[in-house]
C-alpha positions as a printed NumPy array, in Angstrom:
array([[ 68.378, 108.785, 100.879],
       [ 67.581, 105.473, 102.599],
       [ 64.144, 105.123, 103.795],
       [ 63.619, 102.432, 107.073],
       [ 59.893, 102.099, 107.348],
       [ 58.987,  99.834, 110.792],
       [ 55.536,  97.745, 111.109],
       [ 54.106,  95.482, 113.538],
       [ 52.21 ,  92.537, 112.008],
       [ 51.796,  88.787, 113.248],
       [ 52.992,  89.74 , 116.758],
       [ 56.737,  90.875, 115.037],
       [ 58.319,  94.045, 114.491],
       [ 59.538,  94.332, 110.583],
       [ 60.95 ,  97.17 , 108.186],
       [ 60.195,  97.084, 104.627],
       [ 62.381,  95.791, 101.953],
       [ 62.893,  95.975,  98.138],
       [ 63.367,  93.528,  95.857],
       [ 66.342,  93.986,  93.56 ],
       [ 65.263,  93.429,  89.765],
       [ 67.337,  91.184,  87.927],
       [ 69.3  ,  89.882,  90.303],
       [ 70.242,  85.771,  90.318],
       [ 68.835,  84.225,  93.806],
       [ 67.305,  87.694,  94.474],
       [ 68.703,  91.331,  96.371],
       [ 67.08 ,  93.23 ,  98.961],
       [ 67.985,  96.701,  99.874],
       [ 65.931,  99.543, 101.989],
       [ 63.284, 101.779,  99.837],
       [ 65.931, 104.415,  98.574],
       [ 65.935, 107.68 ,  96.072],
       [ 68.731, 109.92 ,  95.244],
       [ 67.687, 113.422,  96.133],
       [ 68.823, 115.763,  93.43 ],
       [ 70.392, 119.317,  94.255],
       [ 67.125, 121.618,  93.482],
       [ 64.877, 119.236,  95.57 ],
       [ 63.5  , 119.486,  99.352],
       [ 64.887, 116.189, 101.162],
       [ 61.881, 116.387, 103.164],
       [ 59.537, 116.367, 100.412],
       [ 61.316, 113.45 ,  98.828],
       [ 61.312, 111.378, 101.983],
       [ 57.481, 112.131, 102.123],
       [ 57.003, 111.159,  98.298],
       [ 59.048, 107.826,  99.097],
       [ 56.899, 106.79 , 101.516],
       [ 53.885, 107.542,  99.657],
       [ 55.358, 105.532,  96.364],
       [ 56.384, 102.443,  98.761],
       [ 53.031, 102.49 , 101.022],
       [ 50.568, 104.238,  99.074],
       [ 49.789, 107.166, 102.007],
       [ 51.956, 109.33 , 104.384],
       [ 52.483, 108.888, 108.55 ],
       [ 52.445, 110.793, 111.549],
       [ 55.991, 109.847, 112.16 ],
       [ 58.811, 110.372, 109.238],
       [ 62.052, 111.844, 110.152],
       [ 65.873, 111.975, 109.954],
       [ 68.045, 109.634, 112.189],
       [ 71.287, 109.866, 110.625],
       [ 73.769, 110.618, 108.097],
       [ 75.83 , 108.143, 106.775],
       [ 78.913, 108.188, 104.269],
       [ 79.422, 105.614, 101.918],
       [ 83.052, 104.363, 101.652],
       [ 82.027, 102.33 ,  98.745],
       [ 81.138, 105.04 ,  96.4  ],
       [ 84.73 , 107.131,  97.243],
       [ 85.691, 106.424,  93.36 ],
       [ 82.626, 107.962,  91.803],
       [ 81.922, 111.732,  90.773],
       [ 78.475, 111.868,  92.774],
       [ 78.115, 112.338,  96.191],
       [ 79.086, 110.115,  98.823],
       [ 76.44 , 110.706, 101.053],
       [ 73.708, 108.998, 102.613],
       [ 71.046, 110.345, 104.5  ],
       [ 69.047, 108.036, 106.271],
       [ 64.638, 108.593, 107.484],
       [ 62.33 , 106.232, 109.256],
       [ 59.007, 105.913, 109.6  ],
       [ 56.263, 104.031, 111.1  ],
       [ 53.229, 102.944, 109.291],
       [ 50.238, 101.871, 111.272],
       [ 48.705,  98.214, 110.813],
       [ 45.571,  99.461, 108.957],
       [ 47.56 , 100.564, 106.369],
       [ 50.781,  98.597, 106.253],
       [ 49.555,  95.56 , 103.396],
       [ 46.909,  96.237, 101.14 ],
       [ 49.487,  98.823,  98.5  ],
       [ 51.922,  96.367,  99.292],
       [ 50.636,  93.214,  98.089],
       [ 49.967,  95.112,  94.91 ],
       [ 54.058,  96.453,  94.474],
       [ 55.876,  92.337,  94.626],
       [ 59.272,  93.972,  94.611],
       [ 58.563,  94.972,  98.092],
       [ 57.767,  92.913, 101.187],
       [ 57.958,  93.238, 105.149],
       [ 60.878,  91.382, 106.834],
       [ 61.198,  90.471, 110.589],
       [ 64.727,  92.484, 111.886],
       [ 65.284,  89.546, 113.899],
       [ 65.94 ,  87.848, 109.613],
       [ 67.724,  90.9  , 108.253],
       [ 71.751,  89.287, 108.25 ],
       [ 71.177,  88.886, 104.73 ],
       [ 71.623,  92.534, 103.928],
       [ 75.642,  94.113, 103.68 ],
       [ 76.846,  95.367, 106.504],
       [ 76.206,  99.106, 105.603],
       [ 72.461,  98.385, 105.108],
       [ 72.347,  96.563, 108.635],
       [ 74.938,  99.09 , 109.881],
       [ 71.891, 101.9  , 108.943],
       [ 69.039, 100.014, 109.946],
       [ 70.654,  98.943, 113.586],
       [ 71.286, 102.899, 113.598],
       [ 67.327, 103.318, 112.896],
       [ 66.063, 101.175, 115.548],
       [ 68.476, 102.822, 117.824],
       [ 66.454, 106.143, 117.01 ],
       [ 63.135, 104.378, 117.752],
       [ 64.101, 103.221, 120.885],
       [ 65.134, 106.27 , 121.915],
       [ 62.275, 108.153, 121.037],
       [ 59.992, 106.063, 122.835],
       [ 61.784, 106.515, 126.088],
       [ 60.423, 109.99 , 125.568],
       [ 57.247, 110.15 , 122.894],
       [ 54.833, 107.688, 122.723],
       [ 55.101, 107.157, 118.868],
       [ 54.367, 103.808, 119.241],
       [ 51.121, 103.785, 119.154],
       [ 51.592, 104.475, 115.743],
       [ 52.186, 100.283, 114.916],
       [ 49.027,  99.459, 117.037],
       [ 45.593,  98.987, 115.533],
       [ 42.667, 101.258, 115.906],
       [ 41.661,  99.143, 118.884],
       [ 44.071,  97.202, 121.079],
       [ 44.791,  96.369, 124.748],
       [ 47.358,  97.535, 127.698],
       [ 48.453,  93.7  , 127.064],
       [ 49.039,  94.728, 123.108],
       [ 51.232,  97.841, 123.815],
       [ 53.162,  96.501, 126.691],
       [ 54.213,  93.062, 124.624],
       [ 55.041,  95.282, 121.641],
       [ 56.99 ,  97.234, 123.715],
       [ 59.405,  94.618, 125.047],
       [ 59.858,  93.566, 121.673],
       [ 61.02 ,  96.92 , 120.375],
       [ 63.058,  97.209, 123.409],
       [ 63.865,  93.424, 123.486],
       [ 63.622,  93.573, 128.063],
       [ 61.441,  92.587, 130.25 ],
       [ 59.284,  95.245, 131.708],
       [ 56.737,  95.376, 134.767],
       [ 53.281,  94.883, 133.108],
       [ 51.601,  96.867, 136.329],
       [ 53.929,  99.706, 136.356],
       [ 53.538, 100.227, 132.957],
       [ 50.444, 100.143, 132.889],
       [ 49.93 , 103.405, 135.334],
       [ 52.932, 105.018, 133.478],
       [ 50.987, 104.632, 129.932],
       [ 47.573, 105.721, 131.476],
       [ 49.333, 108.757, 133.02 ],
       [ 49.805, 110.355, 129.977],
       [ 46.477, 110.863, 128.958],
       [ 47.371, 109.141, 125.612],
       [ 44.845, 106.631, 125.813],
       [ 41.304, 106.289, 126.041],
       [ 39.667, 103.427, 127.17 ],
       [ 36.492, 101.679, 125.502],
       [ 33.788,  99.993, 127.052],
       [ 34.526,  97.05 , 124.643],
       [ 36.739,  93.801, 125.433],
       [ 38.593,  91.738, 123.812],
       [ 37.879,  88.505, 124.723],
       [ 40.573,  86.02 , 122.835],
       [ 42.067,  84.846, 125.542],
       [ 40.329,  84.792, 128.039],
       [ 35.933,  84.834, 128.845],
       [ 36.812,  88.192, 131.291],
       [ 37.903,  89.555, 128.503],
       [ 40.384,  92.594, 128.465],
       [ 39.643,  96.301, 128.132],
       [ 40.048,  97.813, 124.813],
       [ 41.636, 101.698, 124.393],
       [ 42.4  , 103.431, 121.539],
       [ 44.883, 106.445, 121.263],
       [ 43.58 , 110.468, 122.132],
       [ 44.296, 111.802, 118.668],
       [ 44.263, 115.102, 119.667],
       [ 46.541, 115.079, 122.629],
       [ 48.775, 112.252, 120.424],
       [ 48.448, 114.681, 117.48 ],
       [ 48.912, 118.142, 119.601],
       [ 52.382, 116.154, 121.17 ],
       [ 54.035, 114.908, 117.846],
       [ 53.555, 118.848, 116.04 ],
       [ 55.082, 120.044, 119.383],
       [ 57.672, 118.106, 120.595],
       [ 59.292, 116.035, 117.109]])
């Protein structure tokens, strides 16, 4: 099982990476675990995303299976299953910076990794963009707090087009997802911009029902 866990920090969309041991000039892979015949593959995705980030996420799932022409000579299993998951910003550094053989890397700096890794994680972002054509499961990379500005940017990022800032704006405020605040954020500008934050029960009530 390969694990492809996505985060948004310093205006960048990134997956976490491991840091081979022992390795001259150092080796990155994804988080990974071989899942053993007696286990649940679910539970072991959740426990590897509790060992790598130190707490679980509203969004883990399967994307894909893969099979690994590499390992066609061994007596185990040639089989690759591959779950992502998104870990919201609150959460994504503090276990991190205590574990140094992981680290977040920007996808746009990923052509280090063989050509099955980036084969799986292209495969993985595929899924994500997909999903959010549908679910709006990325509010899971936002903060607590953030603006229509926030979403939309992250959005064309993810989706790397440009998109109408106005009509997305109605589309997101259709859903009911969002609530707004009577807070601003004023960083850019002294008129400030209006905060929201997500409706965790209709967000909540949509991901047990429809993922």
């Amino acid at each position: 099982m390969e694990l492809v866990i996505f985060g948004y920090l310093d205006n960048s969309l990134k997956v976490i990476l491991k840091k081979l041991p022992n390795v001259d000039g150092g080796s990155w892979v994804l988080p990974s675990r071989k899942v053993r015949c007696h286990e649940n593959i679910d539970s072991v995705a959740e426990y590897l995303l509790l060992e790598v980030c130190g707490h679980g996420s509203n969004v883990l799932g399967q994307f894909k299976t893969f099979y690994n022409k590499e390992m066609e000579s061994l007596a185990e299993p040639s089989i690759s299953v591959g779950w992502y998951s998104l870990v919201s910003p609150g959460l994504q550094l503090g276990n991190l910076r205590r574990k140094s053989s992981y680290d977040w890397w920007p996808i746009c700096r990923l052509n280090h990794l063989d050509n099955r890794l980036q084969f799986i994680l292209s495969s993985a972002l595929v899924k994500f963009r997909n999903n959010t054509r549908f679910y709006p499961i990325i509010l899971e990379l936002l903060p607590e707090k953030f603006t229509i500005y926030m979403l939309w940017h992250l959005y064309e990022i993810l989706n790397e087009e440009a998109r109408d800032r106005s009509n997305f704006r109605k589309k997101m405020l259709a859903t009911g997802m969002l609530i707004k605040l009577t807070e601003k954020d004023k960083t850019h500008s002294k008129k400030g911009s209006f905060l929201y934050t997500v409706n965790k029960p209709k967000y909540l009530e949509m991901l047990q029902r429809d993922l």
